[in-house]
N, C-alpha and C positions, 0 to 999 in steps of 0.2 A: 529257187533256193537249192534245188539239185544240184545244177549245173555250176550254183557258187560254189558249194562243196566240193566237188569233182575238180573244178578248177585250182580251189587248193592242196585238194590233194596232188594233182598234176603237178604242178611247182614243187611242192615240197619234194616229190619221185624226182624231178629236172634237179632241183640244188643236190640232192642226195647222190647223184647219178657223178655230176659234173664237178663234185667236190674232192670226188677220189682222184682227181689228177691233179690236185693244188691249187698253182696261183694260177695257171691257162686255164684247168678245167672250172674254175670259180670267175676267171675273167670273161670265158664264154657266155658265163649262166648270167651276168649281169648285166651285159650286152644285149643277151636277148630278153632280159626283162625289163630290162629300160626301155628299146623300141615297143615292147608289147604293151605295157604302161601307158606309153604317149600314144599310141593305135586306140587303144581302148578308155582314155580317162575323157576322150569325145562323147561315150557314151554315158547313160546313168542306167544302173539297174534298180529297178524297184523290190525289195525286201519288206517285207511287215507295215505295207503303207510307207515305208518312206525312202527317198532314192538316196542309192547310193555312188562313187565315181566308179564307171567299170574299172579302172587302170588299179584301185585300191588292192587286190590282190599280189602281181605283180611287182607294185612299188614295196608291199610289206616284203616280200622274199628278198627284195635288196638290202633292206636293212639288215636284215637274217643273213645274209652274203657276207657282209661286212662285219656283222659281229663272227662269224663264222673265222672269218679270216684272220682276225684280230685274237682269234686263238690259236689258231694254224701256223702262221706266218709272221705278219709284222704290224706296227702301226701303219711303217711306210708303205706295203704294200697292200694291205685297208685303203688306204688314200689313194693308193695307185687304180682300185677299182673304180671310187668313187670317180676319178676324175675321164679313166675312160669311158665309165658310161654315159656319163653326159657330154664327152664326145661322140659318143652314139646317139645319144637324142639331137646332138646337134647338125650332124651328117644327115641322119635320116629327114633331119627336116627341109634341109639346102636341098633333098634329093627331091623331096616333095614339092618343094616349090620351083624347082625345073621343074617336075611334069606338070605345072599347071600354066606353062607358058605356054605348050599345043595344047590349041583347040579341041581336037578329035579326042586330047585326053581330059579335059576341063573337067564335061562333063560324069562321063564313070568314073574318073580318080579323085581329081583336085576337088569336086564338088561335096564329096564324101568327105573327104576332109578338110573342108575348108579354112577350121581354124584352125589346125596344124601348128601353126603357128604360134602362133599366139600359147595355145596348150605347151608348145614345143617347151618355149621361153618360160614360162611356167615351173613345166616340170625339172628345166635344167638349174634356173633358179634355186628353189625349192629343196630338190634331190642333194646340188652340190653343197649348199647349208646345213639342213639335215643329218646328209650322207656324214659331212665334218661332226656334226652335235653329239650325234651317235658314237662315233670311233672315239674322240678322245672324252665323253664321259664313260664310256667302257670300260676305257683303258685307265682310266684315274678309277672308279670303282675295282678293276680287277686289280690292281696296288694292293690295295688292304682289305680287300674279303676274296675268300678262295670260289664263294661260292655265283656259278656260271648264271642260275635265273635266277640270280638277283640282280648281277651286273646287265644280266640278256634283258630285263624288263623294266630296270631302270633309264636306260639308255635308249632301246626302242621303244618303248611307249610316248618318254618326251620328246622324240624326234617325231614320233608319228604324228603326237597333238600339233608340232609347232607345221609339219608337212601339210597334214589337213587345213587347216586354215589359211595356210602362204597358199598353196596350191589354188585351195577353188576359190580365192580370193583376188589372186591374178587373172584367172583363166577363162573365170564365166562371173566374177566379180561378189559382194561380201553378202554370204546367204547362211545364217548363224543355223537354222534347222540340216542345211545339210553338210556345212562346217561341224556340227553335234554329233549327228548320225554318223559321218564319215569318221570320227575321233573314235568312239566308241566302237565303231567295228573295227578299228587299225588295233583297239586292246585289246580288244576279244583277240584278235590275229596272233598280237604279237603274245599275250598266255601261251597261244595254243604252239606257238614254235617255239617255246621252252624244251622239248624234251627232241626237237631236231637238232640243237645244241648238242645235248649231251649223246643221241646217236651220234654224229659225227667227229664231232670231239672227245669225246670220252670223258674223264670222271673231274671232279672238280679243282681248281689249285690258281692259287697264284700269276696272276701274268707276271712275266721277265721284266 
């Protein structure tokens, strides 16, 4: 439970960091949160008896990237993240599957991640859907209310439910306890980046 903590805190320090340089410093942080995502949704971490996707941290900061952005900058260039980081996940995964064509690397790389794959497709699915569902219900909510957690948790919340479910429904196939568990902690998430919004962006208002 610590180390989940710490770990959002980490990300939330990484967007905060990478956000003061716009749309490169915001295209960095998604990049490296997409590859980290697809590394770690191989795993489950266990919480209060029940498992969670390790990558669920991670993939929350992207949405938060894009709503981020979607204040900052553009819709276009909102979409421009979404779409390179899931050429990020999809690089990293062609990368991975060369290395499991030597042997001498089979076993300490490719075996470790074996489903790579499969996750990969997943996540890239999943994310570029999503990553869409998110940005232009934001940006239709920020139209006609000024205010930022309303539009920040209307938007990532239902991307996060409809993520959760596409995700570990693809990836390791239809598992409603931990499709539940996973839902519910992506809202706990996506509340608690409510107020990373308004550190980065500043006070409330109308999208353009």
């Amino acid at each position: 439970m610590i180390i989940f903590l710490l770990e959002i805190i980490l990300w939330y320090f990484l967007l905060w960091m990478f956000s003061h340089r716009s749309f490169n410093g915001l295209l960095v942080f998604v990049i490296l949160a997409a590859i980290t995502a697809t590394i770690e949704a191989g795993q489950n971490v266990e919480i209060f008896g029940y498992h969670l996707n390790g990558g669920c941290v991670p993939f929350a900061t992207l949405f938060l990237a894009t709503d981020i952005a979607s204040e900052t900058l553009s819709k276009k260039q909102s979409c421009s993240l979404v779409h390179y980081s899931g050429l990020a996940i999809v690089l990293f995964s062609v990368i991975v599957a060369l290395f499991g064509l030597y042997d001498g690397i089979r076993i300490g790389w490719y075996d470790t991640l074996g489903n790579t794959l499969r996750i990969s497709a997943a996540s890239v699915i999943t994310y570029l859907l999503c990553g869409y569902v998110d940005i232009m219900i934001y940006h239709a909510i920020g139209k006609i209310s000024r205010f930022k957690w309303l539009r920040n948790n209307i938007a990532t919340i239902t991307s996060q439910f409809i993520n959760a479910a596409m995700f570990i429904t693809l990836a390791f196939g239809w598992d409603s306890e931990l499709i539940i568990f996973n839902a519910i902690i992506s809202t706990i998430l996506s509340i608690l980046d409510t107020p990373m919004v308004y550190i980065i962006t500043g006070r409330d208002s109308l999208l353009k």
